[in-house]
C-alpha positions as CSV (number, residue, x, y, z in Angstrom):
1,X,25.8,-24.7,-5.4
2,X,27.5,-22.0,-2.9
3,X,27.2,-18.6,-2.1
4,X,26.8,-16.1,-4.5
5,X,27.4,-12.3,-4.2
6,X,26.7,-10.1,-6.4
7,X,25.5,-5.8,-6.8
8,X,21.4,-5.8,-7.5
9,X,21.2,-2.5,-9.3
10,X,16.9,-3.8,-9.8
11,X,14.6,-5.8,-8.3
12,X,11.4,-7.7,-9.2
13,X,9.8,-7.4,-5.9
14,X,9.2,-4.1,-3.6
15,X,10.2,-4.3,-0.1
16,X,13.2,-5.3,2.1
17,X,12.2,-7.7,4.9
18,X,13.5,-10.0,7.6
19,X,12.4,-13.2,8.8
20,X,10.6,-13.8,12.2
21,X,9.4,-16.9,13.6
22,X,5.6,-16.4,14.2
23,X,3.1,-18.6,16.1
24,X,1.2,-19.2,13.4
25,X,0.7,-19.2,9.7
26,X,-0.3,-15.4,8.7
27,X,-1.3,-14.8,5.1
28,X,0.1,-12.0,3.3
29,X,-0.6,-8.4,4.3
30,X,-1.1,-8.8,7.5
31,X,-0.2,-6.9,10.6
32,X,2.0,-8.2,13.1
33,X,3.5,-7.6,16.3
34,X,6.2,-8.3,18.5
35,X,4.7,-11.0,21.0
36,X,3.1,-13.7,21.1
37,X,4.4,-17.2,22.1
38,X,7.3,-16.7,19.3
39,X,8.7,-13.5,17.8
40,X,5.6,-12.2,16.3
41,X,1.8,-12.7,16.2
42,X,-1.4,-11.0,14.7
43,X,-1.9,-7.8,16.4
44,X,-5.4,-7.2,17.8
45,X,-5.5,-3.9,19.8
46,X,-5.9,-0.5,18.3
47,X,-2.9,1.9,18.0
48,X,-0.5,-1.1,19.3
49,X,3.2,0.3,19.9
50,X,4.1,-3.2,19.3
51,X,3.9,-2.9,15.7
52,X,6.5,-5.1,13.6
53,X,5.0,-4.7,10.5
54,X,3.1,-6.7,7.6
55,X,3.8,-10.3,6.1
56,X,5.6,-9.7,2.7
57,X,4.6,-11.5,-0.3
58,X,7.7,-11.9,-2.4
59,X,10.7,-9.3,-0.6
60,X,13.1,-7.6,-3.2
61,X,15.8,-8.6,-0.4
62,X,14.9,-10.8,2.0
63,X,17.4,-10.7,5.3
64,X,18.1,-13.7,8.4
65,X,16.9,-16.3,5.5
66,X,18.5,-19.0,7.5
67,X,16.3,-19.0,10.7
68,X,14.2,-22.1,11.6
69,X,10.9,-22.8,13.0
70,X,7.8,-24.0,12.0
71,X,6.2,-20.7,10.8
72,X,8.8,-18.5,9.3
73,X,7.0,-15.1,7.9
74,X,9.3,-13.0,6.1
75,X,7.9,-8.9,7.9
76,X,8.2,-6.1,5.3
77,X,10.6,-3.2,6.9
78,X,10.3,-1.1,4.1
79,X,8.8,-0.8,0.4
80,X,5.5,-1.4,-0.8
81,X,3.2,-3.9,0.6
82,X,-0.1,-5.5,0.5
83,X,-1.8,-4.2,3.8
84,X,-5.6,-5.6,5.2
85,X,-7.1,-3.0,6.1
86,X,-10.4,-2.7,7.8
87,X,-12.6,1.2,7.5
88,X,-12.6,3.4,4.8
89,X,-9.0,4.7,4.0
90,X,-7.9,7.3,1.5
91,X,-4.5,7.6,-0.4
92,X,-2.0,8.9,2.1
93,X,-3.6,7.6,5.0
94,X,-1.5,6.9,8.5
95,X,-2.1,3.6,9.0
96,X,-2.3,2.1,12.4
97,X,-2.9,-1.7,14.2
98,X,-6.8,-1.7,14.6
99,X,-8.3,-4.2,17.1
100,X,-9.7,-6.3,13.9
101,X,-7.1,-9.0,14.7
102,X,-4.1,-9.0,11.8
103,X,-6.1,-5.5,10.4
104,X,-4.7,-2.1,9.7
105,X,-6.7,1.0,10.1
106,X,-6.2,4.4,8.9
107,X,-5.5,6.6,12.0
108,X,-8.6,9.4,13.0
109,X,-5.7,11.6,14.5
110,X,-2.3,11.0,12.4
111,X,-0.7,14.0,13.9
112,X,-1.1,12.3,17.2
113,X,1.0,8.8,15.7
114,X,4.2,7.9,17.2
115,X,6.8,6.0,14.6
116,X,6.5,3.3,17.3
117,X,2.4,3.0,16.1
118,X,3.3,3.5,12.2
119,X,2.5,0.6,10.4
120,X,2.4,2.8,7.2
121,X,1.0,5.1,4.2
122,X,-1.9,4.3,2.4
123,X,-1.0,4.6,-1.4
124,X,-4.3,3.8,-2.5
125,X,-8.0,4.4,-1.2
126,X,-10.4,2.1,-0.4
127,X,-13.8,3.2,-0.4
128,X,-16.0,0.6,2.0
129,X,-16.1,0.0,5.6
130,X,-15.4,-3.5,5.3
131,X,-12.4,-5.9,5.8
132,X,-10.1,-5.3,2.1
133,X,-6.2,-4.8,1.2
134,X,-4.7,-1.1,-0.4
135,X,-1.0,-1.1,-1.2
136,X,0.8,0.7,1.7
137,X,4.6,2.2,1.8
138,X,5.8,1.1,5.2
């Protein structure tokens, strides 16, 4: 075994992430923030400027693999991600940190969204007011 390295022309996955050291064990798709009693926790107020990102599932590329702790969540940067999401949301939605604790919502006044309150893009709609997951671009 040793280090390897090597051009990826493809991947398998869809998103470049990092890891962060979080004070807890978040599933996949949710929302974090910078805070917390480590790097990141579960954001729960609305339009948070604290935004990180969302917990990847399986990262194309996958950057600062070697940090320790006891909850390690690799945070999509960019690509497509599982999101939860919490209200009705329609394809190209601005998403937003809702105050549904590790929750997206789609934003009533995207216009009005700094890139410090992005979370991301809706790429699919989802039709019921209740707690669910759309693939987002972040």
């Amino acid at each position: 075994a040793g280090v390897i390295t090597a051009t990826a022309t493809s991947a398998r996955y869809a998103d470049l992430a990092e890891n962060y050291e979080a004070d807890a064990d978040y599933d996949v798709g949710t929302v974090v923030v910078i805070g917390g009693e480590k790097e990141i926790t579960v954001t729960d107020q609305m339009n948070s400027t604290k935004v990180a990102g969302v917990i990847s599932s399986d990262p194309a590329y996958l950057m600062n693999s070697e940090i320790g702790g006891e909850f390690i969540k690799p945070v999509a940067l960019r690509g497509r991600v599982p999101v939860k999401v919490i209200g009705v949301v329609q394809k190209g939605d601005v998403l937003i940190t809702s105050s549904t604790p590790g929750f997206a919502m789609a934003a009533a006044h995207p216009h009005n969204v700094s890139a410090s309150e992005l979370v991301g893009k809706a790429l699919e709609a989802k039709t019921h007011g209740a707690e669910g997951v759309v693939e987002a671009l972040i």
